[in-house]
Each structure stands twice: as C-alpha cells, then as structure tokens.
RODO-2510 file (C-alpha; in nm, 4 decimals, decimal comma):
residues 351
     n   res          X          Y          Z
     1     x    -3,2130     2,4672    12,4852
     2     x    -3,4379     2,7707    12,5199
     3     x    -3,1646     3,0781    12,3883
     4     x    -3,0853     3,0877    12,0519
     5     x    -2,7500     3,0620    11,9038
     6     x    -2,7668     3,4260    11,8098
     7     x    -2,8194     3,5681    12,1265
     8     x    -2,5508     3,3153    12,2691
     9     x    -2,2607     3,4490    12,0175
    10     x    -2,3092     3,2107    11,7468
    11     x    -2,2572     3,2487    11,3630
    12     x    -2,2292     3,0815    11,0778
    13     x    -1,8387     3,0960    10,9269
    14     x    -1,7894     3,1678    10,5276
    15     x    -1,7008     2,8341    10,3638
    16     x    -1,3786     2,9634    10,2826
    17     x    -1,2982     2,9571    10,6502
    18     x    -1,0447     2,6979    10,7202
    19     x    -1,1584     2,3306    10,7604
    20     x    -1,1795     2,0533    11,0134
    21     x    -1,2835     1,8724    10,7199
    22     x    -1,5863     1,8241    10,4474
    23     x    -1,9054     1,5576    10,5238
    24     x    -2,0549     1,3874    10,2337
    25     x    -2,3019     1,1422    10,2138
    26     x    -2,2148     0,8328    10,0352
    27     x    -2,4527     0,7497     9,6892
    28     x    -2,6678     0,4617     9,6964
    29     x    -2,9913     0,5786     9,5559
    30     x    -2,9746     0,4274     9,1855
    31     x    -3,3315     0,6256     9,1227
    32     x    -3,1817     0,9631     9,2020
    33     x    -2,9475     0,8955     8,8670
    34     x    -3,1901     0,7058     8,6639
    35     x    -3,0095     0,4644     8,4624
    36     x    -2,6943     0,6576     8,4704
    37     x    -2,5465     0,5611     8,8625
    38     x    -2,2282     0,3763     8,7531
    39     x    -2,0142     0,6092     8,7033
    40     x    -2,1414     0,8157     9,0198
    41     x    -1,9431     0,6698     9,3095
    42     x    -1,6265     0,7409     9,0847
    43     x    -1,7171     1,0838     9,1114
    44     x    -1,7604     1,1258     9,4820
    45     x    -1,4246     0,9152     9,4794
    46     x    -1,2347     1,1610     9,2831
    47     x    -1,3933     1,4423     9,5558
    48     x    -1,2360     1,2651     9,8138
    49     x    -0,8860     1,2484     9,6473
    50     x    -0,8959     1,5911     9,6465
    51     x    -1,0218     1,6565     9,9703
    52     x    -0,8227     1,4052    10,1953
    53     x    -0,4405     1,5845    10,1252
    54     x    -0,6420     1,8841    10,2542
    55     x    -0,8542     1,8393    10,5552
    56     x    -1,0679     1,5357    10,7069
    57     x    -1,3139     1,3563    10,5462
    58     x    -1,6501     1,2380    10,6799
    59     x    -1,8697     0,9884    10,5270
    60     x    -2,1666     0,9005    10,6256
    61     x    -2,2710     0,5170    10,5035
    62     x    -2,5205     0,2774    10,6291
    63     x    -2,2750     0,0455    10,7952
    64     x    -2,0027    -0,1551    10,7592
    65     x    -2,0632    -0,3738    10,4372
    66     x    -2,0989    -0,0029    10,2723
    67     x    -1,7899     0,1058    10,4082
    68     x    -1,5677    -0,1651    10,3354
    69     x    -1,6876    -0,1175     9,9413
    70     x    -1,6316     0,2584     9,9376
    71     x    -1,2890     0,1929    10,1418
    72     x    -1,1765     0,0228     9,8059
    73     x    -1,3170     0,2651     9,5905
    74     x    -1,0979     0,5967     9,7697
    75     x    -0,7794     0,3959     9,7878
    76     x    -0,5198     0,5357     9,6458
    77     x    -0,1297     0,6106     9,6488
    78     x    -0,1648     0,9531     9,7137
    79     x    -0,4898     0,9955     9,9360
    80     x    -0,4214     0,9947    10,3352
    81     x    -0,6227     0,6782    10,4365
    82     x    -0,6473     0,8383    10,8284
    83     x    -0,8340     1,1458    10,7212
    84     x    -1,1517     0,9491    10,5850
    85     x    -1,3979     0,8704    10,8743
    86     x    -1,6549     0,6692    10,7835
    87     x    -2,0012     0,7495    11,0048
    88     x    -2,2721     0,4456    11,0386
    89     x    -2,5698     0,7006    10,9490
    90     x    -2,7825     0,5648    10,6917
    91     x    -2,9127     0,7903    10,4571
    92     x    -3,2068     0,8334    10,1867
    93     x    -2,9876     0,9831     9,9529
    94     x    -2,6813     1,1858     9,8781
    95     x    -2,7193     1,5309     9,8773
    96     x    -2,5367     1,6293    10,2149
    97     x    -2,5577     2,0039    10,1741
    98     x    -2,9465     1,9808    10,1798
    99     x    -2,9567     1,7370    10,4700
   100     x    -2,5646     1,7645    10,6421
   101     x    -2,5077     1,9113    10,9426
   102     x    -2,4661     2,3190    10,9648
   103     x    -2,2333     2,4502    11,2017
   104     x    -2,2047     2,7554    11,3822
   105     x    -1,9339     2,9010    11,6041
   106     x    -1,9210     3,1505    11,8731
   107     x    -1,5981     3,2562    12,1087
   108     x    -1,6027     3,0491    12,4633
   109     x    -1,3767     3,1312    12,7714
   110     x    -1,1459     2,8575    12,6634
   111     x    -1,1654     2,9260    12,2963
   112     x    -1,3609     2,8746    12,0040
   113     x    -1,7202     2,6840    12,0518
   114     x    -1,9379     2,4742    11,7757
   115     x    -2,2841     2,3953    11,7624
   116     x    -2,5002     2,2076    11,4983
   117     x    -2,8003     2,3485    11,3522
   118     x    -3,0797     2,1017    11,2930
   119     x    -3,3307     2,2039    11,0297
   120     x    -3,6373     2,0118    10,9224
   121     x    -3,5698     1,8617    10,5872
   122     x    -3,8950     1,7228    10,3510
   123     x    -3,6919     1,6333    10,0346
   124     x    -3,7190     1,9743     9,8587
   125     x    -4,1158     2,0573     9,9015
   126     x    -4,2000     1,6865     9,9586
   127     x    -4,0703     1,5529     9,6007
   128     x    -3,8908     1,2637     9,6825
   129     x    -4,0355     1,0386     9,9714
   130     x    -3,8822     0,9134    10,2226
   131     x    -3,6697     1,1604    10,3863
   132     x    -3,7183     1,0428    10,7186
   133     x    -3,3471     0,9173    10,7497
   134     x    -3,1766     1,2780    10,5720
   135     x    -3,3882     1,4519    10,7946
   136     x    -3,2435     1,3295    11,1129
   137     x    -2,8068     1,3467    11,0086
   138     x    -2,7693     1,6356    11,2026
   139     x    -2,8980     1,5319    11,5080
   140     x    -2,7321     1,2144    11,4804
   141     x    -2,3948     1,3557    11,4089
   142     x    -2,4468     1,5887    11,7094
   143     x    -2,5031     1,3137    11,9467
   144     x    -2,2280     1,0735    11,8039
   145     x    -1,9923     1,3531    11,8845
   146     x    -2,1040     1,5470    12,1611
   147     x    -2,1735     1,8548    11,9898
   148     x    -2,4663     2,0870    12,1039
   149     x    -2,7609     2,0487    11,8380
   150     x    -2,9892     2,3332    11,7955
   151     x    -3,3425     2,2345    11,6371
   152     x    -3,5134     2,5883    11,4732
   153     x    -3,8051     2,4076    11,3700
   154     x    -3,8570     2,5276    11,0260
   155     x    -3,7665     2,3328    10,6911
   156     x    -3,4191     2,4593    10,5201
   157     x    -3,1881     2,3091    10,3212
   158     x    -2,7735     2,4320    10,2897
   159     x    -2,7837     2,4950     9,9344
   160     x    -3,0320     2,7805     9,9619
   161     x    -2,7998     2,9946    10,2175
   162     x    -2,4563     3,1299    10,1199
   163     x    -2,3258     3,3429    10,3907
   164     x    -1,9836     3,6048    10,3824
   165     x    -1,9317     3,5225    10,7480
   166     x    -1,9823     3,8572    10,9111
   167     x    -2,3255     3,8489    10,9346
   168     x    -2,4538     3,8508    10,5764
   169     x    -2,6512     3,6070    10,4208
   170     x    -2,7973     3,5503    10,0090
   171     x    -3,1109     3,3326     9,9632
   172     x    -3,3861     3,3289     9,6596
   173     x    -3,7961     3,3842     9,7135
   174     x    -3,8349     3,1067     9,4878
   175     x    -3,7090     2,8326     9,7397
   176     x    -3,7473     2,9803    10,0964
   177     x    -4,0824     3,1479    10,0005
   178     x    -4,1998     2,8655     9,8560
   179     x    -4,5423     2,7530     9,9783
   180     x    -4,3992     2,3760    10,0000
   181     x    -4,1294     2,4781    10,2647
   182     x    -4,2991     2,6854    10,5314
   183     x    -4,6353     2,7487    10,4350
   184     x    -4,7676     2,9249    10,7562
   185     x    -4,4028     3,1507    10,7860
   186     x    -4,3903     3,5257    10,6484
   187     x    -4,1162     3,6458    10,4902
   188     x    -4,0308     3,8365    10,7787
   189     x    -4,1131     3,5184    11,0199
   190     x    -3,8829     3,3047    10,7962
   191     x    -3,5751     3,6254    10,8113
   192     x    -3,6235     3,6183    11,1987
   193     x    -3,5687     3,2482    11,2221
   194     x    -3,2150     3,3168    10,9881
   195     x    -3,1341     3,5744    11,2084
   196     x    -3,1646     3,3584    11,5377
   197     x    -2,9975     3,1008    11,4363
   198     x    -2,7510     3,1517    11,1695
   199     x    -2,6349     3,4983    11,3593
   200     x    -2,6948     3,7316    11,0962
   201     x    -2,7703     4,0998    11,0449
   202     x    -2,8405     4,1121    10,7174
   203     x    -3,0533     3,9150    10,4391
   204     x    -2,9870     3,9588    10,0784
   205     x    -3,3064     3,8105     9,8447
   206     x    -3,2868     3,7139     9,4904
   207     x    -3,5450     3,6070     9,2576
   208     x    -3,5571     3,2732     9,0355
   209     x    -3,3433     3,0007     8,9968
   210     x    -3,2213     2,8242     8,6941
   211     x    -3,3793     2,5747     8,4320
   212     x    -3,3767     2,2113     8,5733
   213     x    -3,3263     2,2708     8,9531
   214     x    -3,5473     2,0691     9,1517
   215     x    -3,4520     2,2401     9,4532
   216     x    -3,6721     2,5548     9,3560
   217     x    -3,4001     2,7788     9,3064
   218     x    -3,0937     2,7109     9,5153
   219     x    -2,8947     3,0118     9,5257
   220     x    -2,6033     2,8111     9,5207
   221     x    -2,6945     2,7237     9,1317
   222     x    -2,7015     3,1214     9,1070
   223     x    -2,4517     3,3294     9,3386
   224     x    -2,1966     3,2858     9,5805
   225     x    -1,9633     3,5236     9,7919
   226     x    -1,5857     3,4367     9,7257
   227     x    -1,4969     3,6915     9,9745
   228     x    -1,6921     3,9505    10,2490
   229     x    -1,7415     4,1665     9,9935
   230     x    -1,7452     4,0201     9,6154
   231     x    -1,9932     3,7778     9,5113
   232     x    -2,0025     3,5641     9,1331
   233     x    -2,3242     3,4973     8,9583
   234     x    -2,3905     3,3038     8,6634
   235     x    -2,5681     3,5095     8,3314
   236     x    -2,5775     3,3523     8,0173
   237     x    -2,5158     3,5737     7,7387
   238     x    -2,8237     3,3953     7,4384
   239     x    -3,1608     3,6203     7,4931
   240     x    -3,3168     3,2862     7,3424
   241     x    -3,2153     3,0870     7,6795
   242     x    -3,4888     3,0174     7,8786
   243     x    -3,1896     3,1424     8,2249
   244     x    -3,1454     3,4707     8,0218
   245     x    -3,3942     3,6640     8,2312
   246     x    -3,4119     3,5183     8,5448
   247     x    -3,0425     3,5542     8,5459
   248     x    -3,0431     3,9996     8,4508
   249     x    -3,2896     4,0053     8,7248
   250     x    -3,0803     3,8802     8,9816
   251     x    -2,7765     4,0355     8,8546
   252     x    -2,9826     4,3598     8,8655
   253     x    -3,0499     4,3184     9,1814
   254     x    -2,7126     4,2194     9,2935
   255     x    -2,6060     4,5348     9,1606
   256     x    -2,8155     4,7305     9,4632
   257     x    -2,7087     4,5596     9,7233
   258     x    -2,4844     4,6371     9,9654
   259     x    -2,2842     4,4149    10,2703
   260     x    -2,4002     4,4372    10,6616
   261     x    -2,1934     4,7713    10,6692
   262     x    -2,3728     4,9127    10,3926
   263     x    -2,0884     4,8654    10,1707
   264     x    -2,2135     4,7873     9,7710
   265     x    -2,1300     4,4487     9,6638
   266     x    -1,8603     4,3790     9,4222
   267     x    -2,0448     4,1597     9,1664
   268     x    -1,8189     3,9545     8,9191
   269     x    -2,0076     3,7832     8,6341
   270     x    -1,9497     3,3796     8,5599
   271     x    -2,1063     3,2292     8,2324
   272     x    -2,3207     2,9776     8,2238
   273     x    -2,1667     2,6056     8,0829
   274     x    -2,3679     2,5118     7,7611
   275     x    -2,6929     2,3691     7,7974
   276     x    -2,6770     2,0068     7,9580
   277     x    -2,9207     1,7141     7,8473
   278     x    -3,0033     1,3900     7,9298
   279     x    -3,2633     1,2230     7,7501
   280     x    -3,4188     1,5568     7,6158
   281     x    -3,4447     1,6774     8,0165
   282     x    -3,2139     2,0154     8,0544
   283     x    -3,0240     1,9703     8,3697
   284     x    -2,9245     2,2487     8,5967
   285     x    -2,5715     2,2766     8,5664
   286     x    -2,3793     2,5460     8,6656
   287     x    -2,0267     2,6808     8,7784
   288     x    -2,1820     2,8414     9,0882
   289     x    -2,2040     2,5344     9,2264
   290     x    -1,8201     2,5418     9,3785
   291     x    -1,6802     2,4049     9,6757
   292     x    -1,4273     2,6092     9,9125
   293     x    -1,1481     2,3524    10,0423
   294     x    -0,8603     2,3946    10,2018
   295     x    -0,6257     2,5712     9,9638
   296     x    -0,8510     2,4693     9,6645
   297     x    -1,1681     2,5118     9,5038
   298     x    -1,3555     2,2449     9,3677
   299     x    -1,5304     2,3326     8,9921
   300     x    -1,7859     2,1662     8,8521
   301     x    -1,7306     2,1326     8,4649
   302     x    -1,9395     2,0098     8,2015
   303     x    -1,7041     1,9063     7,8502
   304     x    -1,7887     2,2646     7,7426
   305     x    -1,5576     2,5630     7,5849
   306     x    -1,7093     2,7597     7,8912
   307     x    -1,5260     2,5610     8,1310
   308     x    -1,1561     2,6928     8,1592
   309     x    -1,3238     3,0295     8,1115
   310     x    -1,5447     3,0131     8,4817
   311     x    -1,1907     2,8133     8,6043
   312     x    -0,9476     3,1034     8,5274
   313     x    -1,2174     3,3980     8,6474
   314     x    -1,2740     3,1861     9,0146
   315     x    -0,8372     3,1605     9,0070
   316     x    -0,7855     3,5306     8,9156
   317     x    -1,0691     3,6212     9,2319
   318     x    -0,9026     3,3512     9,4581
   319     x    -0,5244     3,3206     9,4081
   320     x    -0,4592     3,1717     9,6672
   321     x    -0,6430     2,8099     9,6280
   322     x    -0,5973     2,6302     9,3235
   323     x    -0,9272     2,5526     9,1227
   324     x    -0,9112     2,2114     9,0222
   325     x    -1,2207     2,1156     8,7701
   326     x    -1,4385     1,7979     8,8929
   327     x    -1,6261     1,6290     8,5663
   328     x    -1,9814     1,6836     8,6801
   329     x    -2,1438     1,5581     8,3537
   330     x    -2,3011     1,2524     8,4932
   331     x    -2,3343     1,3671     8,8701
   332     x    -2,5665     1,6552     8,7269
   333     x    -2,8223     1,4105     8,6315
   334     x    -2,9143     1,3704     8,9649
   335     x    -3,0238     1,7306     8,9987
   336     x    -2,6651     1,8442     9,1742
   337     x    -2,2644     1,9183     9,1657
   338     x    -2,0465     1,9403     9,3526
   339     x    -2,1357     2,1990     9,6184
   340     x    -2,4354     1,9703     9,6509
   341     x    -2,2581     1,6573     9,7808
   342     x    -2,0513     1,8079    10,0278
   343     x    -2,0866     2,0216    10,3719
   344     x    -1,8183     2,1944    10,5294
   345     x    -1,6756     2,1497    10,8724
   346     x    -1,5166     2,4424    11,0070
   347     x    -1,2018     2,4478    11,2239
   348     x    -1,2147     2,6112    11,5659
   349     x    -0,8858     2,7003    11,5400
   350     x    -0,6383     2,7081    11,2038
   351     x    -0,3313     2,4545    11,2484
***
C-alpha cells in the first residue's frame, strides 16, 4: 500500500466510540510480575466479566492448551461464553495496548471501512528482550481476518496516544522523543508520521511522566480526553512527592491548549492514589489509566481513600457509563492497569 490512511479518509475513533469488542493479551510472563503472578490471571478474569455482557472479547493465547485453562478461569454464570474469542497468537507478554492492534476507520461507498495500523514495537526502548512475537499481533490479526494492515515504519506503542476522535491527539516528549524509540526522527518527522496515519490535525505535547513507569512516560498514566473537548489529568496535591512537579507542568500546559478548532480545553483535575510499593520499588499507579467500554468505564483502584474520590469525579464527567473499580494492586507490579491490558475494537456501525 503506497497512500496513507490519512489521505485515504482514515482516522482513529475516541475510545469511547462504541465497541465491536476489547483485545487483550492473555498473561503468561511470570518475570513481568516477579514473584507476585498468581493472583494476575484473576485479574484479567474479572476484566473479562465485565467486558463480555458488553461487547466481544478477543484473546490472544498461544494455542489451545492455553485456551482451554483460561476457558475455565472466565467461566461464569453471568459472563456470555459466545462473546470470548480466543486467537492462537502467541505473545511475549501482556501488555496489548503497547503491542494490540490500532484501528482506524474511514467512510466507504457501502459504509463504514477499518484498517489496522502496524507499528514497530521494541519492548519500550529495548528493555525487555524478546519482543519479536508482540511486535508482529497486528499484522497477524490483520491477516487472520482480512483486514487491511498499514505498516508506518516507526516504533509506537497505544499507551502513548490518546486521541478525542476528531482529529486531535495528546502524547508526552518523554516517550515519543525519546532517543530509544526513533532516534533518527525529528519531532516534526515523528508529528508527520501521526498525522498520516492516525488522521489527525492536531498534536497536543506534554512533558514527563510519572514515578515508576517503565514506558517513559505514557500519557495514558497522565491525561486522557473523556469527551472532544474535556480532558482529566492526575496532580497530586504533597509538594514533597517526587509527581508533584512533573504533574503542575503538564497541567500548566494543559491549561493553554486548545482542540483542532481552536477551542481551549476543559481540564478536570483527578488525584493521584497513594503511593504504591512493592518491595521498596514505587509503582506507577494511577487513575488515568481507565478503560472506555461499552456503557462502563473500567477504574483502576489501589485500597486507597483516593479511590471512590477519582470513581465519583470520572461518573459525574460520564453519566452515562457506570464506573466500576478493577483492584489493580497486584496487576501494577508489572508496570501497568488496566488501560494497559486491553485495546479497543471499534464498531463500524452501533447496533
């Protein structure tokens, strides 16, 4: 394919469009939750209880020994066995945001078209070799189900875009300017490339990320648009906290930014959950890290006071989904919540 999805009509829906369903990779990686993976599968279990009364659910495993284990883990009374689809696509671990499929849409003659966007994927800067079966789950996905794949050749990973869906985009300099990512791409090279293939008109750059992400500052630990026009971001309120700053600086610069219309932002403030340990290492959770279902949101908590607080400021912004808390106390020692595990499949068409 030699015209990009941009010039071809395509863009990137908000994740609060409505869903064909949610992919998530399935954990199996005991070294990504060092001596802490028990309870992990439970977690992604509980996901899927919430997810399969809503919309499909797509899980990628590494064949049929896999599935038949995490077939007994997600049964249950109330979850709709035919909505989980189970995907033979082994995997190197389970962060499907980072290394899912993204897909874009554009209006055909006969209706609503999808594509899936293949970015390079090196494990977050090269941390964690290998990454050689993450890096090809798009394309795989793409051929398994006939969807066009799009390859723009440069390394990005889901949880450092969060787009409004009408041609608006948030990232960080601290990931995507990042010399371990794209080293020979200018910041300018690296908007372009955005641009082409996520069909966007504008790019919205914050600064640093939070304590503990590995990810070099996924803005999807920081800020995320609940609508076209309002956006949440995390601050935490103790000058002694090593977020404190990086946190005002972004929300400074929230504060001058305006939409692809030149509309200002509406900027709603979430706290930050008190500080989460394991074995002296601060972990990087964070409310921001939601998930958009259909007609719910799924929270990350963390057994903190702080918790019901982010819950009841996401309801009041988004009446119209009920935010259900997830328990994200032992998933964050791998470095992620929920947002993290899953990637959204968009509808072409609402039912």
């Amino acid at each position: 394919m030699t015209s990009v999805p941009n010039t071809l009509g395509y863009r990137m829906p908000a994740e609060w469009s409505w869903h064909r369903g949610t992919w998530l990779s399935w954990p199996h990686k005991e070294a990504s939750w060092p001596g802490k993976f028990a309870p992990v599968p439970a977690i992604f279990a509980e996901v899927v209880q919430h997810l399969a009364p809503r919309e499909e659910v797509h899980i990628n495993v590494a064949g049929p020994d896999e599935e038949a284990a995490v077939r007994d883990l997600v049964s249950h009374p109330d979850v709709p066995q035919g909505r989980i689809f189970f995907h033979y696509n082994p995997t190197n671990d389970a962060w499907c945001r980072d290394h899912g499929p993204i897909f874009v849409q554009k209006d055909g003659p006969t209706g609503r078209e999808e594509a899936i966007l293949d970015w390079e994927f090196n494990a977050w800067g090269g941390k964690y070799p290998p990454f050689d079966l993450d890096d090809v789950i798009p394309a795989r996905i793409g051929k398994e189900l006939g969807i066009p794949v799009y390859h723009p050749g440069i390394i990005m990973e889901g949880g450092s875009l969060d787009v409004n869906g009408q041609g608006t985009l948030l990232t960080t300099e601290a990931c995507l300017l990042n010399p371990n990512r794209n080293p020979t791409l200018s910041k300018s090279e690296i908007e372009q490339k955005l641009r082409d293939y996520l069909g966007l008109r504008n790019i919205l750059w914050l600064g640093d990320g939070i304590t503990g992400d590995d990810t070099d500052g996924h803005v999807d630990d920081l800020t995320r648009f609940v609508d076209e026009r309002t956006v949440v971001t995390v601050v935490e309120e103790d000058p002694a906290d090593e977020n404190y700053e990086p946190l005002v600086e972004n929300l400074k610069r929230l504060r001058g930014m305006k939409d692809q219309d030149g509309r200002p932002l509406r900027v709603v403030t979430l706290p930050m959950p008190d500080p989460v340990y394991h074995e002296d290492q601060r972990l990087p959770a964070s409310y921001a890290n939601f998930y958009f279902a259909n007609g719910a949101v799924l929270l990350p908590t963390y057994r903190s006071p702080r918790d019901e607080i982010a819950r009841q400021i996401l309801q009041d912004l988004i009446p119209d989904r009920q935010v259900i808390g997830i328990d994200c106390t032992d998933l964050v020692w791998g470095l992620g919540a929920v947002h993290c595990i899953s990637q959204q499949w968009p509808a072409l068409e609402k039912p």
